[in-house]
Structure formats: C-alpha cells, structure tokens
MARVEXNU-142802 format. One record per residue (C-alpha): residue number from 0; x, y, z. Coordinates in nm, 3 decimals, always signed. Layout:
BEGIN
   num        c1        c2        c3
   NUM         X         Y         Z
...
END
This chain:
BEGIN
   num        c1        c2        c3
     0    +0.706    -0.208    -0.014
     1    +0.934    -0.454    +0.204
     2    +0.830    -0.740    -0.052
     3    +1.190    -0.647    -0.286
     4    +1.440    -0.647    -0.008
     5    +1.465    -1.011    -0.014
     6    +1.358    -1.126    -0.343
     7    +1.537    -0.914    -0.527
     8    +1.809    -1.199    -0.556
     9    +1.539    -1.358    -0.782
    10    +1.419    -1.627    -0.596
    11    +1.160    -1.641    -0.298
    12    +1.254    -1.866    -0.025
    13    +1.074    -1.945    +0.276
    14    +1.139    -1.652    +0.474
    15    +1.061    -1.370    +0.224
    16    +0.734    -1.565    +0.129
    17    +0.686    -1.589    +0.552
    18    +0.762    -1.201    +0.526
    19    +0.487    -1.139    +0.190
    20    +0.223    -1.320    +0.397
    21    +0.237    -1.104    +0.713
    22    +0.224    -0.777    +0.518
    23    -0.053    -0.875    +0.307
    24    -0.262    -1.125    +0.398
    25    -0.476    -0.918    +0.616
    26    -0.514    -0.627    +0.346
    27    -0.580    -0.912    +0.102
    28    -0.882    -1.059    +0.312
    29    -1.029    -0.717    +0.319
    30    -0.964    -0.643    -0.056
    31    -1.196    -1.009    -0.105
    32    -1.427    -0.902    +0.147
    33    -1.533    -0.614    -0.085
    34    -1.656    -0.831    -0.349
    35    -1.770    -1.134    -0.120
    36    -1.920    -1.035    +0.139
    37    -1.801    -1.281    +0.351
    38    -1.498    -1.315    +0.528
    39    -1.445    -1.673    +0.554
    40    -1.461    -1.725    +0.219
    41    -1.224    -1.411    +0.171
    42    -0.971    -1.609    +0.374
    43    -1.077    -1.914    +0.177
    44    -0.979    -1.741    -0.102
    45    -0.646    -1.559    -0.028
    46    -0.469    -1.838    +0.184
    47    -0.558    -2.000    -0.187
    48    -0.397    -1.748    -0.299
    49    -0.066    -1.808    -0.085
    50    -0.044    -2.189    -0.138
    51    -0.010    -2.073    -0.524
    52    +0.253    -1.825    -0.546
    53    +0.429    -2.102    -0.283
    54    +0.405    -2.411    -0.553
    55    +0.484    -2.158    -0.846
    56    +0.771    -1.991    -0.643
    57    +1.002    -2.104    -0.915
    58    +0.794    -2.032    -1.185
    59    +0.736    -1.648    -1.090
    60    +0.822    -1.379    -1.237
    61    +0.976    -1.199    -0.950
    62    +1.087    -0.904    -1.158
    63    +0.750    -0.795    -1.164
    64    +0.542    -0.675    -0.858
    65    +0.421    -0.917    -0.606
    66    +0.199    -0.678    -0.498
    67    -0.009    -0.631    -0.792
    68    -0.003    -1.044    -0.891
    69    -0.163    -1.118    -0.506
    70    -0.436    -0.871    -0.550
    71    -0.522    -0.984    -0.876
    72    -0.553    -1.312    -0.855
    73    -0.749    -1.256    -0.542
    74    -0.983    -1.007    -0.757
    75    -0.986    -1.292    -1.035
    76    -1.070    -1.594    -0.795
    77    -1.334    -1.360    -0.591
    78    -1.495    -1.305    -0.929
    79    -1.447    -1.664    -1.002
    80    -1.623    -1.788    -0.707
    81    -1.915    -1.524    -0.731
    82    -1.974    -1.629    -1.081
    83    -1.978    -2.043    -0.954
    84    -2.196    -1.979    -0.687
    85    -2.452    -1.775    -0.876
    86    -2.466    -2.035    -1.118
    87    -2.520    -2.284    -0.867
    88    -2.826    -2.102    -0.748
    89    -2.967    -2.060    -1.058
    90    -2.946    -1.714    -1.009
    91    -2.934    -1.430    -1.259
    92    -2.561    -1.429    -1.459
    93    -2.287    -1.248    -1.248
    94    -2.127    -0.952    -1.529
    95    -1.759    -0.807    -1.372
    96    -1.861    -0.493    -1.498
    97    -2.116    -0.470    -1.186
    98    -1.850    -0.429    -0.988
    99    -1.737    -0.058    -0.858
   100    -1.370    -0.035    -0.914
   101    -1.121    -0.264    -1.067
   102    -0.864    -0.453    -0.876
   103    -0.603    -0.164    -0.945
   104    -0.789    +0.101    -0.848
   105    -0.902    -0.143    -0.495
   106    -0.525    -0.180    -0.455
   107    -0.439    +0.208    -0.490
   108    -0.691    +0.318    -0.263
   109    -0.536    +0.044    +0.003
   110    -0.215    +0.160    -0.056
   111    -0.262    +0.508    -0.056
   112    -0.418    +0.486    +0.287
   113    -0.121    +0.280    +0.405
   114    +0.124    +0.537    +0.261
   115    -0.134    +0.836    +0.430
   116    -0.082    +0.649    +0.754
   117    +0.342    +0.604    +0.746
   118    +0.340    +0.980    +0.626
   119    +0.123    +1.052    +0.940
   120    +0.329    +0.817    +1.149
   121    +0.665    +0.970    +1.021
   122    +0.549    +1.366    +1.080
   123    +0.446    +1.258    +1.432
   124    +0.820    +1.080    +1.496
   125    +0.980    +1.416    +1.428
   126    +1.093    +1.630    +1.719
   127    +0.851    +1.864    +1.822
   128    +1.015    +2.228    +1.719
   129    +1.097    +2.043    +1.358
   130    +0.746    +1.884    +1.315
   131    +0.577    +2.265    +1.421
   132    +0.785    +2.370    +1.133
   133    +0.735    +2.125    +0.856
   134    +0.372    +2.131    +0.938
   135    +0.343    +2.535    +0.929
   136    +0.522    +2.484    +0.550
   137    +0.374    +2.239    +0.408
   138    +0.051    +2.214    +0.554
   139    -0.035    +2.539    +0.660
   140    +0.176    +2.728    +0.344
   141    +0.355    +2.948    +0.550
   142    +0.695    +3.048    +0.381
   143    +1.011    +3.015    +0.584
   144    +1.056    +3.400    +0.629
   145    +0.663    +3.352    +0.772
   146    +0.746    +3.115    +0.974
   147    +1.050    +3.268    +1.095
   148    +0.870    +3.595    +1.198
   149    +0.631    +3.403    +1.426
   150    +0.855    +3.214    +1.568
   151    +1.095    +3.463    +1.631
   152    +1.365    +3.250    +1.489
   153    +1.604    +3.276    +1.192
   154    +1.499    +3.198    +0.844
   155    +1.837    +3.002    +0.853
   156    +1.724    +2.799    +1.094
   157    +1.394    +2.749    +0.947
   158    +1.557    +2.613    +0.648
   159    +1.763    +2.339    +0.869
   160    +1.484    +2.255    +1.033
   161    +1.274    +2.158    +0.697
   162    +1.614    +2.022    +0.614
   163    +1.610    +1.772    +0.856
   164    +1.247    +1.673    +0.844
   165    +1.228    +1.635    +0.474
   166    +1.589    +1.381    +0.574
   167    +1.443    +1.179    +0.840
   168    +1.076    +1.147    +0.632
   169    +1.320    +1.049    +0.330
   170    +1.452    +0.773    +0.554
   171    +1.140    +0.688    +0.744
   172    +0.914    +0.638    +0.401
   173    +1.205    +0.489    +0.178
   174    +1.012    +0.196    +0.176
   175    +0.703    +0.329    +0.067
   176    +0.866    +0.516    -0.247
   177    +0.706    +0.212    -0.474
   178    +0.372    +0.298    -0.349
   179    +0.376    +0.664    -0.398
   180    +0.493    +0.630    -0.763
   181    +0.251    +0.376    -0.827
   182    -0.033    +0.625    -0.682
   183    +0.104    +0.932    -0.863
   184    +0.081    +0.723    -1.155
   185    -0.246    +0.641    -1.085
   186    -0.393    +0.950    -1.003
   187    -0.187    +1.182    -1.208
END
C-alpha cells in the first residue's frame, strides 16, 4: 500500500510511522479480535505492537513488507497471550493449530476486501457513459462490437472508452498493485 512511499528512503521517521498507524491500526485490532475475542485486549496488543516497530525503527528491515511484520507479530503476541492466560487458568493447553487460518491467509482475506472495495470505489468514480461500458465488458462479457450494437455507438469508440477506464483505474488503484500481487500469489 501507501506504507513504501515514504520509507522507501530506508529509514522510518516519525511521520511515515504516524502514516503506518492510521492505515493499520484499525485493521490490526480486528485481525486480534479474531483470535481474542476481546477488543481491549486486541488494542492492548497492537498499540504493543506499534511501540515495537517505533524502538526497533532502526533496527528494521524496511526492505521487507511492513505489512506482513505488523500482522504477524500481532498473530504471534495474540497467540502468546491466549497461551499465558490459559495457563493461568489452569485450563486445558492452547495448540496454534486450533486456530482456522494462519496469519497470511487472515491478512489476504483483509486485503483482498480492501482492494474489492478501491476497485468498487474506482468503477463508481468513472463517468457514467465509460463506467456503463467497462461494466458491460468486463462484468457482463459483452464484446465491444456487442456493446457497440446496443448502444448504437461505434466499436471505435467503445474501445476509447475501455481505454480510458482501464487508465484512470490504473491510476486510481496504483497503490493497491502490492496487494493484488500478493493475493494472486496467494490464491493462484
């Protein structure tokens, strides 16, 4: 996402670490919630989280994703604090593999509804005549000489019209390219 624009200079400084906990903190509390059931603890948890990537800002390996480092740790300390707790109780002996999904798989499905929403949010943003278009190609599976017919327009402009959409999505979701990769990844 965002989190590369201004660390990519290799260092994290107070504004791009101001700038990684806005865009994930909240996503983070609900990725703890999952596994704790609470959401105090959640926050407990991820502001934890924060205050570590802040004292080993200089030790980080910023080269690497952010991203994937905050949701671990918060999947390791969840599991951490699960484990303590049941312990405490006297309770039966937590095992990780009771868990659903691991923290990648957690993380994809977050990001994958984020990147479902900024698609949604980009098609919307498009002009109406280009948007009835794109969405009669690409969702419906019309072909442009299709589309044309119905229309009664020219295939020509058809094409221009895709054109454009397919540019201003390009620009609107350049941001997001990390995330999609990651999911095709994933998935594929």
């Amino acid at each position: 996402m965002g989190e590369r624009k201004n660390i990519s200079k290799g260092k994290l400084d107070k504004v791009s670490f101001e700038h990684l906990f806005r865009s994930y903190f909240s996503p983070l509390c609900l990725f703890g919630m999952k596994y704790l059931k609470d959401m105090d603890t959640s926050k407990e948890i991820v502001h934890d989280v924060f205050v570590n990537v802040w004292s080993k800002r200089n030790e980080l390996d910023l080269n690497k994703s952010l991203k994937t480092y905050l949701f671990t740790s918060v999947y390791n300390r969840s599991l951490n604090y699960i484990r303590d707790h049941k312990k405490l109780k006297g309770l039966e002996e937590f095992r990780p593999e009771q868990l659903e999904q691991s923290p990648f798989d957690a993380s994809a499905e977050l990001e994958g509804k984020e990147l479902q929403s900024q698609i949604q949010k980009a098609i919307e943003s498009l002009p109406e005549r280009t948007r009835k278009i794109f969405v009669m190609n690409r969702f419906e599976g019309l072909k442009y000489k299709e589309i044309a017919e119905e229309l009664e327009i020219s295939q020509k402009t058809v094409e221009a019209q895709i054109s454009s959409a397919l540019k201003v999505l390009r620009e609107k979701l350049k941001n997001y390219l990390e995330i999609a990769i990651l999911l095709w990844i994933t998935f594929f």
